[in-house]
PDB file with one MODEL, atoms N, CA, C and O in Angstrom:
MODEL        1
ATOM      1  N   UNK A   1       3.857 122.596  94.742  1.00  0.00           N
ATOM      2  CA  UNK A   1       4.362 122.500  93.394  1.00  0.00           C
ATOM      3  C   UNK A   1       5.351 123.608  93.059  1.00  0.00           C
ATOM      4  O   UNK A   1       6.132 123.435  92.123  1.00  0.00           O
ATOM      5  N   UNK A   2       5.365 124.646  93.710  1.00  0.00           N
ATOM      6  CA  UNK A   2       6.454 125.779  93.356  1.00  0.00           C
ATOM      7  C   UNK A   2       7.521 125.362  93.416  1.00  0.00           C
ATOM      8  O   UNK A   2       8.297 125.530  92.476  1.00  0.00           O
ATOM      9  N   UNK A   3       7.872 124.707  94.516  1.00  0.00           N
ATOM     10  CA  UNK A   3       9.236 124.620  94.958  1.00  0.00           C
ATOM     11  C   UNK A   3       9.931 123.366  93.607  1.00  0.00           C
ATOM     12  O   UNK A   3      11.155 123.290  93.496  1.00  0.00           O
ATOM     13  N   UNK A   4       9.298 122.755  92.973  1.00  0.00           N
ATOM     14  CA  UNK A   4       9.298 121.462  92.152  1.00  0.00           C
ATOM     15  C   UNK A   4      10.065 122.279  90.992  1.00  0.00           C
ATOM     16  O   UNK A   4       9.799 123.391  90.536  1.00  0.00           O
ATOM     17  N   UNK A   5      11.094 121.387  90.657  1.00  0.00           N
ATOM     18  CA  UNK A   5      12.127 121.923  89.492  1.00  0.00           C
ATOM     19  C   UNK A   5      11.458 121.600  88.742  1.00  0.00           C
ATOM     20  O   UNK A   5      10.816 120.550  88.726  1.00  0.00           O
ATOM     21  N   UNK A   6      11.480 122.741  87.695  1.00  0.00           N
ATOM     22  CA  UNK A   6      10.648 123.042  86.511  1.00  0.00           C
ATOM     23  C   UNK A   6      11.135 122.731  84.988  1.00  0.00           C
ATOM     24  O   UNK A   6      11.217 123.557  84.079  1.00  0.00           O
ATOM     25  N   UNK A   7      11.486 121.115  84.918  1.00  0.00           N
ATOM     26  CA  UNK A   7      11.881 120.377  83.882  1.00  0.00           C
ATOM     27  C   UNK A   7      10.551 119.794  83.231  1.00  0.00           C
ATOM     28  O   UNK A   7       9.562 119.459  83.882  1.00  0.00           O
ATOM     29  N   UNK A   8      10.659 119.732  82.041  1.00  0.00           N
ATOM     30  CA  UNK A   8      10.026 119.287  81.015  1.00  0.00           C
ATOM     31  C   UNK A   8       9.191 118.069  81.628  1.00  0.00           C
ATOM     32  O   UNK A   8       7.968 118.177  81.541  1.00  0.00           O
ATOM     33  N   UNK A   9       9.689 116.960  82.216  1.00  0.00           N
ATOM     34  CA  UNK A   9       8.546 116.359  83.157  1.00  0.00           C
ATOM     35  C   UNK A   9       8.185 116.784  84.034  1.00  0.00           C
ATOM     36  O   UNK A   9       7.484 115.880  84.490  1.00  0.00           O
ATOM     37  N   UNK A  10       8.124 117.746  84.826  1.00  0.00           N
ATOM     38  CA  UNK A  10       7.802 118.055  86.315  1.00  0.00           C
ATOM     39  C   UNK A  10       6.489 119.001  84.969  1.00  0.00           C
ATOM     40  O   UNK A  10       5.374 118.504  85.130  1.00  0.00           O
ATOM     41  N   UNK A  11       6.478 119.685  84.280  1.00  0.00           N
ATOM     42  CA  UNK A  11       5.816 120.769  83.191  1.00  0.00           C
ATOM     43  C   UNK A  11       4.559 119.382  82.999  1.00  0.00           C
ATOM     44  O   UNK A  11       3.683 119.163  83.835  1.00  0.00           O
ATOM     45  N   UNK A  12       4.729 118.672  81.857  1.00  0.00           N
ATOM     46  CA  UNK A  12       3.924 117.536  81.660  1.00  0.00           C
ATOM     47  C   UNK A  12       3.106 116.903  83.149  1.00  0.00           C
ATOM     48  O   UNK A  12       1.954 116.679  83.519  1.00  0.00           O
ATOM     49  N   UNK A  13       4.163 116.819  83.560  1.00  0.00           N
ATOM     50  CA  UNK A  13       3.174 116.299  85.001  1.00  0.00           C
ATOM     51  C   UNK A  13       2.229 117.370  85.538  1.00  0.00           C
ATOM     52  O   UNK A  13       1.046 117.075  85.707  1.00  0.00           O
ATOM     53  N   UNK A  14       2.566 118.295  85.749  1.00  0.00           N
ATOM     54  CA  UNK A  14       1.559 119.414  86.316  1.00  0.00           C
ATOM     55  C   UNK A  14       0.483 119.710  85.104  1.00  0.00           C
ATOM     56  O   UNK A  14      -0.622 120.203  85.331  1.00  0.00           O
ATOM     57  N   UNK A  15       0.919 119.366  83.856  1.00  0.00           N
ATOM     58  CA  UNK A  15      -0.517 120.037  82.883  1.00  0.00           C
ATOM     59  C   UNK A  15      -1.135 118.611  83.262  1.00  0.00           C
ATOM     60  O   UNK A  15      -2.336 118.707  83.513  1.00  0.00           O
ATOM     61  N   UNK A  16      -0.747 117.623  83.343  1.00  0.00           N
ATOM     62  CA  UNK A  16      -1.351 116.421  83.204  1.00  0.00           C
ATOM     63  C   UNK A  16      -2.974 116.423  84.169  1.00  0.00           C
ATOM     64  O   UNK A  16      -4.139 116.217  83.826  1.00  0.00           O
ATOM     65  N   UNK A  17      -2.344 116.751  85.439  1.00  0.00           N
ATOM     66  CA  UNK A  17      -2.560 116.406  86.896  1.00  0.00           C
ATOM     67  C   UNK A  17      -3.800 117.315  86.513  1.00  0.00           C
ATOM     68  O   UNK A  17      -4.928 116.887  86.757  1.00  0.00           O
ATOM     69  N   UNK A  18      -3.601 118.744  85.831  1.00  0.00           N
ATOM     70  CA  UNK A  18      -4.639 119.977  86.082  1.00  0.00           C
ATOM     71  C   UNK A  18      -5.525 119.661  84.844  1.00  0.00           C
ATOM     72  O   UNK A  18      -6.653 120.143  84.747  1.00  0.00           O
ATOM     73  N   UNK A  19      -4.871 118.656  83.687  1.00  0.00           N
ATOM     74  CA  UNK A  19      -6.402 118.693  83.174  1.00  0.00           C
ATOM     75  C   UNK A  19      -7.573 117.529  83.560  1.00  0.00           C
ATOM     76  O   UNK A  19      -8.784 117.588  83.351  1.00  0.00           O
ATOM     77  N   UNK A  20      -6.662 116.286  84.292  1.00  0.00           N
ATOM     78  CA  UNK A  20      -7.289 115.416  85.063  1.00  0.00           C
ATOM     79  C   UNK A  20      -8.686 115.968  86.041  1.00  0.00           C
ATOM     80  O   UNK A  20      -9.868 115.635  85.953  1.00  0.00           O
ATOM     81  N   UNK A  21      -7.909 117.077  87.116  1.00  0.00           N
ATOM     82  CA  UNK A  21      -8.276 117.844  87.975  1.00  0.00           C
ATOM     83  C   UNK A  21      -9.602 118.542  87.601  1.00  0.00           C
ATOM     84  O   UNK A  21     -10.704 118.303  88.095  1.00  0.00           O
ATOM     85  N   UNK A  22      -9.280 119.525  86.560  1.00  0.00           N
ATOM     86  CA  UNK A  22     -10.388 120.794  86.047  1.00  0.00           C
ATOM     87  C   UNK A  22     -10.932 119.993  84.741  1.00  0.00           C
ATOM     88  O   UNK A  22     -11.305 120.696  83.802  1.00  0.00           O
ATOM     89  N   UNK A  23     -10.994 118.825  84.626  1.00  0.00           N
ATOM     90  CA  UNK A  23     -11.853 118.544  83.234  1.00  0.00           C
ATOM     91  C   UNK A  23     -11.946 116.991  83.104  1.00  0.00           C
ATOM     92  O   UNK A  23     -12.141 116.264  82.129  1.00  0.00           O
ATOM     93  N   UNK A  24     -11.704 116.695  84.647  1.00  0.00           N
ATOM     94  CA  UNK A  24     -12.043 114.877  84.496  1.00  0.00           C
ATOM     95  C   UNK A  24     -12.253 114.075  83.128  1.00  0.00           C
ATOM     96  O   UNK A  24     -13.200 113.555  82.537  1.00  0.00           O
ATOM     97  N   UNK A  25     -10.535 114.285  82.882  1.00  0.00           N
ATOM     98  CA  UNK A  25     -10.226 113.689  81.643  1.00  0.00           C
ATOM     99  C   UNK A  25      -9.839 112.909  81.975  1.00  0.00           C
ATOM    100  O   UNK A  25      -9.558 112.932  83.173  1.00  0.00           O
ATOM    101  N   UNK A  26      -9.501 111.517  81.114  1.00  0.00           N
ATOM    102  CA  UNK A  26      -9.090 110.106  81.423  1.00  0.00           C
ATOM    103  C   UNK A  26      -7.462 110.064  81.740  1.00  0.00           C
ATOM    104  O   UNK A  26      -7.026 110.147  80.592  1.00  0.00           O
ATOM    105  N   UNK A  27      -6.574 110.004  82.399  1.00  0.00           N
ATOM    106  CA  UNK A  27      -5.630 110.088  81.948  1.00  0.00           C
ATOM    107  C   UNK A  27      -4.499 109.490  81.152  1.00  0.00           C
ATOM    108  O   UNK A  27      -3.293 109.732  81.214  1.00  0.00           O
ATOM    109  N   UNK A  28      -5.411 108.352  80.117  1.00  0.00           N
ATOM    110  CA  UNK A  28      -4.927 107.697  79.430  1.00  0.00           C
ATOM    111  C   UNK A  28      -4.947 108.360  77.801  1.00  0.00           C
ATOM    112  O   UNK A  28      -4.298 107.823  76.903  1.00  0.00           O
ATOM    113  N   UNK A  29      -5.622 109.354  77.619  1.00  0.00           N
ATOM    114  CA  UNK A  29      -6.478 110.102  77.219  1.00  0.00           C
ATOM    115  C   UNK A  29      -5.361 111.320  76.670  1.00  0.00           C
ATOM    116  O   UNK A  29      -5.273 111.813  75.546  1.00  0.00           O
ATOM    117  N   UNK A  30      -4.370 111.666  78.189  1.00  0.00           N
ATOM    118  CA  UNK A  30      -3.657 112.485  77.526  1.00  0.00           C
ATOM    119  C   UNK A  30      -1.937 112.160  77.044  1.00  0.00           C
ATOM    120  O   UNK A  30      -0.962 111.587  77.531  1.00  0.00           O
ATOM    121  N   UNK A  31      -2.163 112.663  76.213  1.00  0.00           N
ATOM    122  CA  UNK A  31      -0.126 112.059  75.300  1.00  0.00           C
ATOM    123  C   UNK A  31       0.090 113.490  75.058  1.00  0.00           C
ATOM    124  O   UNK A  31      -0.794 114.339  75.174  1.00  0.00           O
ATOM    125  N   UNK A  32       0.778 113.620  74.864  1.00  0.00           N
ATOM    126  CA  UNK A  32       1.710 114.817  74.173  1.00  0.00           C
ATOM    127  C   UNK A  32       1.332 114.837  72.993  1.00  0.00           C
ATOM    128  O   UNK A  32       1.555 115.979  72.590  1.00  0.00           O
ATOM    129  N   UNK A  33       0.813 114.139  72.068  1.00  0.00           N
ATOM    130  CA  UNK A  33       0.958 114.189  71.072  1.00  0.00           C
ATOM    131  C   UNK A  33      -1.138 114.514  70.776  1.00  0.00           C
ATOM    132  O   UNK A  33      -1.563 114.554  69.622  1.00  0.00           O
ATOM    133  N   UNK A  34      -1.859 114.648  71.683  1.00  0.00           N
ATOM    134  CA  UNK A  34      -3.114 114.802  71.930  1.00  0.00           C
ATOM    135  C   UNK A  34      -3.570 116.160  71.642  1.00  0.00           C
ATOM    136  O   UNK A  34      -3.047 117.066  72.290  1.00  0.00           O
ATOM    137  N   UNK A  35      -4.315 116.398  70.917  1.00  0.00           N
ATOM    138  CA  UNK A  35      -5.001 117.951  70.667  1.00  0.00           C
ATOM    139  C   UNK A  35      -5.982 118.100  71.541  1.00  0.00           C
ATOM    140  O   UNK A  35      -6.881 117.309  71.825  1.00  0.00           O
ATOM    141  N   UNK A  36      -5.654 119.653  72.146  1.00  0.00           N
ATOM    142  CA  UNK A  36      -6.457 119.896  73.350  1.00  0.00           C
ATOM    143  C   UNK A  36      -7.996 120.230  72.699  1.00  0.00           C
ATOM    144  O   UNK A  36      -8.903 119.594  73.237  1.00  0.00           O
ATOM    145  N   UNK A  37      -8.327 121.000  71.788  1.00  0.00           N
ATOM    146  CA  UNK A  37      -9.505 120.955  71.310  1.00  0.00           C
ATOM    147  C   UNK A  37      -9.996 119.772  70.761  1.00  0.00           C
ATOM    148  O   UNK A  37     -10.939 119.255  71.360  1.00  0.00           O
ATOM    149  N   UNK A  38      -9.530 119.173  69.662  1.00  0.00           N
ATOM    150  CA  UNK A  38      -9.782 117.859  68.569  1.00  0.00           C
ATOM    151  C   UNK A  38     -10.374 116.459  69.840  1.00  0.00           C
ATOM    152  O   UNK A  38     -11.564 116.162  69.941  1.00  0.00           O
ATOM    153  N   UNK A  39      -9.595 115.987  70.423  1.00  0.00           N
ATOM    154  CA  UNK A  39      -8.978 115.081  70.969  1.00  0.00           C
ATOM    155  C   UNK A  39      -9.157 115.453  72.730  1.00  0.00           C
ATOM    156  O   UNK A  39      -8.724 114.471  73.334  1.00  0.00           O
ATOM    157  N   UNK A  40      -9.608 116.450  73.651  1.00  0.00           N
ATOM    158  CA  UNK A  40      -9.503 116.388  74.695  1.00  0.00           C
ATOM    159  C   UNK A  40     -10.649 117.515  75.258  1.00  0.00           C
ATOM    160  O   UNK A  40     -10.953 117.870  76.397  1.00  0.00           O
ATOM    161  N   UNK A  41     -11.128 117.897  73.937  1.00  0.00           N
ATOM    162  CA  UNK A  41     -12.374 118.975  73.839  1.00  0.00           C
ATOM    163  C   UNK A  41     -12.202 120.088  74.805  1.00  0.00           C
ATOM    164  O   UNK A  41     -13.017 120.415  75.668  1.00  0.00           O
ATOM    165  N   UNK A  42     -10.983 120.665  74.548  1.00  0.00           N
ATOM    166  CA  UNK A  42     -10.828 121.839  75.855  1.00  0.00           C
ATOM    167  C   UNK A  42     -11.243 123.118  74.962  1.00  0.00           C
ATOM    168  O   UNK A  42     -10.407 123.472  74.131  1.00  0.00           O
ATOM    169  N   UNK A  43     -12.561 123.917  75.055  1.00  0.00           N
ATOM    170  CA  UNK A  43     -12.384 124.726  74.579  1.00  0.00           C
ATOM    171  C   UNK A  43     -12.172 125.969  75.292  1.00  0.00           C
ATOM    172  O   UNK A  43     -11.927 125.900  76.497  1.00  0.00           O
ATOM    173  N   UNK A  44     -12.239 127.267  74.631  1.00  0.00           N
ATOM    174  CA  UNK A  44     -12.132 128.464  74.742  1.00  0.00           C
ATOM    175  C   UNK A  44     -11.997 128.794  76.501  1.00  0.00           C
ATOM    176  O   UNK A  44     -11.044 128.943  77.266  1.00  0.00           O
ATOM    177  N   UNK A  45     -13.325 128.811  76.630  1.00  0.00           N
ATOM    178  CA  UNK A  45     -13.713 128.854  78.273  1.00  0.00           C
ATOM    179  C   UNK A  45     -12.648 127.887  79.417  1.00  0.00           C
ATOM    180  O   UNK A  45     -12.149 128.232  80.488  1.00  0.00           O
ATOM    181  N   UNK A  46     -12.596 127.026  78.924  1.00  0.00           N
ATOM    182  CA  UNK A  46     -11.903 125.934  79.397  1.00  0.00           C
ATOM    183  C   UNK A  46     -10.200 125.927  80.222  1.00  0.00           C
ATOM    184  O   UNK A  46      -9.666 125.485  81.240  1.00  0.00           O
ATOM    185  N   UNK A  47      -9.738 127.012  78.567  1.00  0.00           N
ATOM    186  CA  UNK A  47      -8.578 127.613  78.306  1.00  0.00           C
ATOM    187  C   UNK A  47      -8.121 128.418  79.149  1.00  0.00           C
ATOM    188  O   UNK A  47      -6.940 128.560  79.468  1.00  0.00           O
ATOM    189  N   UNK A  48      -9.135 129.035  79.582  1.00  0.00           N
ATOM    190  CA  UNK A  48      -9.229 129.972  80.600  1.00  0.00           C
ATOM    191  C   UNK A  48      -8.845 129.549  81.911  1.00  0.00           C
ATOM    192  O   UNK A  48      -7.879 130.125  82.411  1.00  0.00           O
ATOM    193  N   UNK A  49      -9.391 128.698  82.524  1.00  0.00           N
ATOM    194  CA  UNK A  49      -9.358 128.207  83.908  1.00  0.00           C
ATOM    195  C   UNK A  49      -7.965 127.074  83.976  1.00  0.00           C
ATOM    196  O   UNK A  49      -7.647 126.680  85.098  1.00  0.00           O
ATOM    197  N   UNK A  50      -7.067 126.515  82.617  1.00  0.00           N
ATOM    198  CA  UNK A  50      -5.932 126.436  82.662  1.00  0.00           C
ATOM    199  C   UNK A  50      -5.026 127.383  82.823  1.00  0.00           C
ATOM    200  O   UNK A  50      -4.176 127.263  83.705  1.00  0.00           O
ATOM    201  N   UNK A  51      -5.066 128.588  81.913  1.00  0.00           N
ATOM    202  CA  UNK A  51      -4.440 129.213  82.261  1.00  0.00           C
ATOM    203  C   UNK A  51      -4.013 129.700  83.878  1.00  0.00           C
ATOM    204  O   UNK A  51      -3.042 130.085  84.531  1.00  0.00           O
ATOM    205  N   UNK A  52      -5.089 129.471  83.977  1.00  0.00           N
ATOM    206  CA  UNK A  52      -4.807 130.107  85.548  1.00  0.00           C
ATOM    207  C   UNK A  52      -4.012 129.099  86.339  1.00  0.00           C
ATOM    208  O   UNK A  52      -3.090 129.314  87.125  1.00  0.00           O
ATOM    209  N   UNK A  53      -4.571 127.921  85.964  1.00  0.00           N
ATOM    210  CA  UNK A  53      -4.300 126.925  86.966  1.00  0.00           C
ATOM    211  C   UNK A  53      -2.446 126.707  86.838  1.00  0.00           C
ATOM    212  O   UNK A  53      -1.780 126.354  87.811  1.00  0.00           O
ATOM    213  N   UNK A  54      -1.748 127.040  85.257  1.00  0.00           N
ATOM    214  CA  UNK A  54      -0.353 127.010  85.025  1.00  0.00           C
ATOM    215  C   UNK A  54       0.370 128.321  85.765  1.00  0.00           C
ATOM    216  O   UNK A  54       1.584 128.391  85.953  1.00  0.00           O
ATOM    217  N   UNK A  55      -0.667 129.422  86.179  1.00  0.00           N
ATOM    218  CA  UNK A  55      -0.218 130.458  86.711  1.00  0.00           C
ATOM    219  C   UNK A  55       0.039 130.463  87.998  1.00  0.00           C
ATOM    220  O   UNK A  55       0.897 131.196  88.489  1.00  0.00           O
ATOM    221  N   UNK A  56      -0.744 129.573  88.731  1.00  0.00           N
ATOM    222  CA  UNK A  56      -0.995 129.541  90.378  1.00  0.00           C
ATOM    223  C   UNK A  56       0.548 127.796  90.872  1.00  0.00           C
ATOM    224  O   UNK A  56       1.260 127.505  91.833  1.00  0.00           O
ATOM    225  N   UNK A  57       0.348 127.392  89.906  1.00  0.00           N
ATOM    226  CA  UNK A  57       1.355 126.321  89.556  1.00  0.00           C
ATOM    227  C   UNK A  57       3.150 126.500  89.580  1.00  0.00           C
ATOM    228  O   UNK A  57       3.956 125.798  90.191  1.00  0.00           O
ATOM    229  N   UNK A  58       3.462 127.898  88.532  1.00  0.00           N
ATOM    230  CA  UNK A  58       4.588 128.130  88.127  1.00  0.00           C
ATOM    231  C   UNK A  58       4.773 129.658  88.858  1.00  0.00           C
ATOM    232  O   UNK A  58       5.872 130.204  88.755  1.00  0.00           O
ATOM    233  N   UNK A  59       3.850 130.224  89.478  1.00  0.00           N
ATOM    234  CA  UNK A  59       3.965 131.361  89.855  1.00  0.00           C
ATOM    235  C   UNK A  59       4.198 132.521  88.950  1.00  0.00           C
ATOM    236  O   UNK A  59       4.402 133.628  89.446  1.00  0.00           O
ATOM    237  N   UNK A  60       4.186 132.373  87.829  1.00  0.00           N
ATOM    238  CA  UNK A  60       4.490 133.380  86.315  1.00  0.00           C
ATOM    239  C   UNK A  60       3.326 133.586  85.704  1.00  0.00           C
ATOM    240  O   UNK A  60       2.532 132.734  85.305  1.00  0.00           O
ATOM    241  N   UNK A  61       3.231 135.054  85.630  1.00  0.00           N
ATOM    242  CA  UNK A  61       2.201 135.687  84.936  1.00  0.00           C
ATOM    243  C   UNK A  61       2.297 134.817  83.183  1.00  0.00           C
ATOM    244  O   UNK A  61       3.397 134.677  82.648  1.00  0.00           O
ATOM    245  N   UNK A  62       1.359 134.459  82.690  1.00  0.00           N
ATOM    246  CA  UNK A  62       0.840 134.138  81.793  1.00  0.00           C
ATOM    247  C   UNK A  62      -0.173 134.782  80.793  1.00  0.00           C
ATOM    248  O   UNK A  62      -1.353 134.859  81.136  1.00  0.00           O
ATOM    249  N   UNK A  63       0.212 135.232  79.620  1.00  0.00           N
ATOM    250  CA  UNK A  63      -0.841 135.728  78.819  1.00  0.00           C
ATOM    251  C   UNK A  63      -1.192 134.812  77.713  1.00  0.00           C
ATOM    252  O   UNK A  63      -0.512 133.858  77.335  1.00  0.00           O
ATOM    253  N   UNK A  64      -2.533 135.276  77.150  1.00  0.00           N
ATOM    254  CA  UNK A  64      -2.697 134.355  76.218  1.00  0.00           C
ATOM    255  C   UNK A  64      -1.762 134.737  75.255  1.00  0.00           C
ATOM    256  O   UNK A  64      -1.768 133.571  74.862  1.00  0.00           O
ATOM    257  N   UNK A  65      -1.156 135.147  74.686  1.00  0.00           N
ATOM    258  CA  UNK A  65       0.269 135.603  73.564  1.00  0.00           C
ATOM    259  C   UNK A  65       0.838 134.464  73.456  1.00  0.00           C
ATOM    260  O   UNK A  65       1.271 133.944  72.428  1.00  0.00           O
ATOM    261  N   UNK A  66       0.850 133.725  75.396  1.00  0.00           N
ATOM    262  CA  UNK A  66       2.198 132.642  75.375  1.00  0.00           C
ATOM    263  C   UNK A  66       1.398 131.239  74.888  1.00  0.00           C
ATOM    264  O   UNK A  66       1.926 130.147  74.678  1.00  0.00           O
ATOM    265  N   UNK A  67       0.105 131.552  74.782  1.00  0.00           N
ATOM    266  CA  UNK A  67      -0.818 130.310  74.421  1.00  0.00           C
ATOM    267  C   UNK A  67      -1.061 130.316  73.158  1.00  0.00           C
ATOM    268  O   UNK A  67      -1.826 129.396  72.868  1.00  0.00           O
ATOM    269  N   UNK A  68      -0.680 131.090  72.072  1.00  0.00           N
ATOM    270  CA  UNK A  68      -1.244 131.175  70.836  1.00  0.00           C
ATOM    271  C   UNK A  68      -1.744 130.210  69.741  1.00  0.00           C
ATOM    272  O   UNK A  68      -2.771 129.764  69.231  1.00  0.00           O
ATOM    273  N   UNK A  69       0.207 130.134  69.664  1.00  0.00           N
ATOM    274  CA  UNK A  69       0.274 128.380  68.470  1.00  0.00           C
ATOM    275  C   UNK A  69       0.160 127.010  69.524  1.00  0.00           C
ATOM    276  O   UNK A  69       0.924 126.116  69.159  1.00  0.00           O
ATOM    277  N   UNK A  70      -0.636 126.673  70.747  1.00  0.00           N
ATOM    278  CA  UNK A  70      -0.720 125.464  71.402  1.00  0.00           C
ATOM    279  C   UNK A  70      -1.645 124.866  70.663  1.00  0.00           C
ATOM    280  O   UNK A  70      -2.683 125.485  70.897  1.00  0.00           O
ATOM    281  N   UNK A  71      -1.866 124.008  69.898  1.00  0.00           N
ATOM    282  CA  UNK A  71      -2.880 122.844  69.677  1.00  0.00           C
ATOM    283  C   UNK A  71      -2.173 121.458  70.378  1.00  0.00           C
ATOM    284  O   UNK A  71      -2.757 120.670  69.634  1.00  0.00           O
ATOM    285  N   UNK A  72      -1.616 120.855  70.973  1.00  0.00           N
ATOM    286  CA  UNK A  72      -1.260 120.111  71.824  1.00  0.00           C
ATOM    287  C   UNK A  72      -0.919 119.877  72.617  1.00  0.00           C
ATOM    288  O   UNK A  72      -0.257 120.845  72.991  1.00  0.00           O
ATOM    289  N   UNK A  73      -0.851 118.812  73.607  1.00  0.00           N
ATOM    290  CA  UNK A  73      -0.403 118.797  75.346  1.00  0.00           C
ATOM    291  C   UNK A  73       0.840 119.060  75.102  1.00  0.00           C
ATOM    292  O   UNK A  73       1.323 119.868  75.895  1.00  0.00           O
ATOM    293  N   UNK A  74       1.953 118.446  73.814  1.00  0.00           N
ATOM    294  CA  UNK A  74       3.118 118.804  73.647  1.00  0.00           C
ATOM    295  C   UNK A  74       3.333 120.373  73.665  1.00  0.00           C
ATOM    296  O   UNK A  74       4.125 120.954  74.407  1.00  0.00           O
ATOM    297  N   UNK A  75       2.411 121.029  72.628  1.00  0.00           N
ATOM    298  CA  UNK A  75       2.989 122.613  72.835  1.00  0.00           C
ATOM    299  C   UNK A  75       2.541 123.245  73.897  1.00  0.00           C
ATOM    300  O   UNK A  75       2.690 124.448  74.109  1.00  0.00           O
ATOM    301  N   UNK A  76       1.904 122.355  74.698  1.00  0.00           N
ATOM    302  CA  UNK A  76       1.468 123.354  76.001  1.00  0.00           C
ATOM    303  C   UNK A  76       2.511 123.000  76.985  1.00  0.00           C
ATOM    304  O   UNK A  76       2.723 123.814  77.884  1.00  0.00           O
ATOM    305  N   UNK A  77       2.977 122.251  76.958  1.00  0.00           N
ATOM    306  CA  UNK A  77       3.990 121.848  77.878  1.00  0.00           C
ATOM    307  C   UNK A  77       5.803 122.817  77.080  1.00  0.00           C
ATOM    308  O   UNK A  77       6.697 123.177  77.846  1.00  0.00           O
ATOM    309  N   UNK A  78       5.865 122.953  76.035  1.00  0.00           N
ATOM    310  CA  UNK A  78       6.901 123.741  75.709  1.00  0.00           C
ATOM    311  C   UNK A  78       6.564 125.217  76.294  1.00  0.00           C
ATOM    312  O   UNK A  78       7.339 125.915  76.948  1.00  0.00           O
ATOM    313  N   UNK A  79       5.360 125.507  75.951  1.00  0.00           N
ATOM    314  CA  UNK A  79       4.763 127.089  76.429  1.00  0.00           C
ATOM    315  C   UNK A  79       5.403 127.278  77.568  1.00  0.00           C
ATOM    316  O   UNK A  79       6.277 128.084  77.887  1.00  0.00           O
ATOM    317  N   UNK A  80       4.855 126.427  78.150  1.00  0.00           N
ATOM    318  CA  UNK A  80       5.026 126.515  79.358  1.00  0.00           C
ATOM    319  C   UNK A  80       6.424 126.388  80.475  1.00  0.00           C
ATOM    320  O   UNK A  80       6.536 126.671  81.668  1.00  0.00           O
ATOM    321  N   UNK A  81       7.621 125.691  79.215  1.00  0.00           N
ATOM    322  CA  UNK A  81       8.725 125.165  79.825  1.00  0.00           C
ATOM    323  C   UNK A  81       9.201 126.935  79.504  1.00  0.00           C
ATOM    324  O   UNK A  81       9.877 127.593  80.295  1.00  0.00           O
ATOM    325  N   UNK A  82       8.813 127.311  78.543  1.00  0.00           N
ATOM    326  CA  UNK A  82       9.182 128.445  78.448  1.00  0.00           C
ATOM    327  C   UNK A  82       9.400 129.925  78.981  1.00  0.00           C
ATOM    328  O   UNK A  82      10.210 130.841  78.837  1.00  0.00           O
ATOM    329  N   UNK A  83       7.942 129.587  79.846  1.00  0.00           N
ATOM    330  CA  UNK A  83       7.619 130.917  81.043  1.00  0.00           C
ATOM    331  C   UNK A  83       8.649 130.433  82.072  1.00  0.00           C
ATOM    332  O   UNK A  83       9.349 131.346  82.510  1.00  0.00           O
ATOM    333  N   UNK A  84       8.844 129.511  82.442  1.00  0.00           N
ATOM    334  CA  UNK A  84       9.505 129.261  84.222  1.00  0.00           C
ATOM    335  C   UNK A  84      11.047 128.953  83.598  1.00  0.00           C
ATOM    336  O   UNK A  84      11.753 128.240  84.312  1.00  0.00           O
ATOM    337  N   UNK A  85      11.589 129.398  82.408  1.00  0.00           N
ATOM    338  CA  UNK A  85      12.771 128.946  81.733  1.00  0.00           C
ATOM    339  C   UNK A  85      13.424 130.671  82.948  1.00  0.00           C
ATOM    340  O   UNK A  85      12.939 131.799  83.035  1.00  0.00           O
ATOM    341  N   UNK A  86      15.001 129.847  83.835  1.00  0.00           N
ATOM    342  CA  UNK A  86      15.515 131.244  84.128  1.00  0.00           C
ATOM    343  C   UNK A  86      15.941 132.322  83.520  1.00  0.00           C
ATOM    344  O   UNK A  86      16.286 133.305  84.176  1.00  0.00           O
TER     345      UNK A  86
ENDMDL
END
């Protein structure tokens, strides 16, 4: 996945794949427009083992700072277009 250009779908596809992966979610389940707590029950703990998983993914250190305002797959996928932005 490193080598994978880091466009706004290649971003969506990789959160997709990792919450499929780490939280055998449906993947019909997830939209962009889906709240990760409300709607996909990712909590706190949860948060955690994404993070990592966008870190080992994009190769970019990640803090929670860059996770703050995410309540959706949409803002997690901007977060995120944001760290691997050159």
């Amino acid at each position: 996945m490193l080598n994978a250009p880091h466009d706004a779908e290649w971003v969506y596809r990789m959160i997709r794949s990792s919450l499929v992966e780490l939280f055998r979610i449906d993947p019909s389940r997830i939209t962009p427009e889906a709240r990760l707590a409300d709607d996909l029950e990712i909590d706190s703990i949860d948060t955690v083992d994404l993070v990592d998983q966008v870190k080992r993914a994009t190769g970019r250190k990640v803090s929670a700072e860059d996770f703050r305002s995410v309540r959706t797959v949409s803002d997690l996928v901007q977060a995120v277009e944001r760290l691997v932005r050159p």
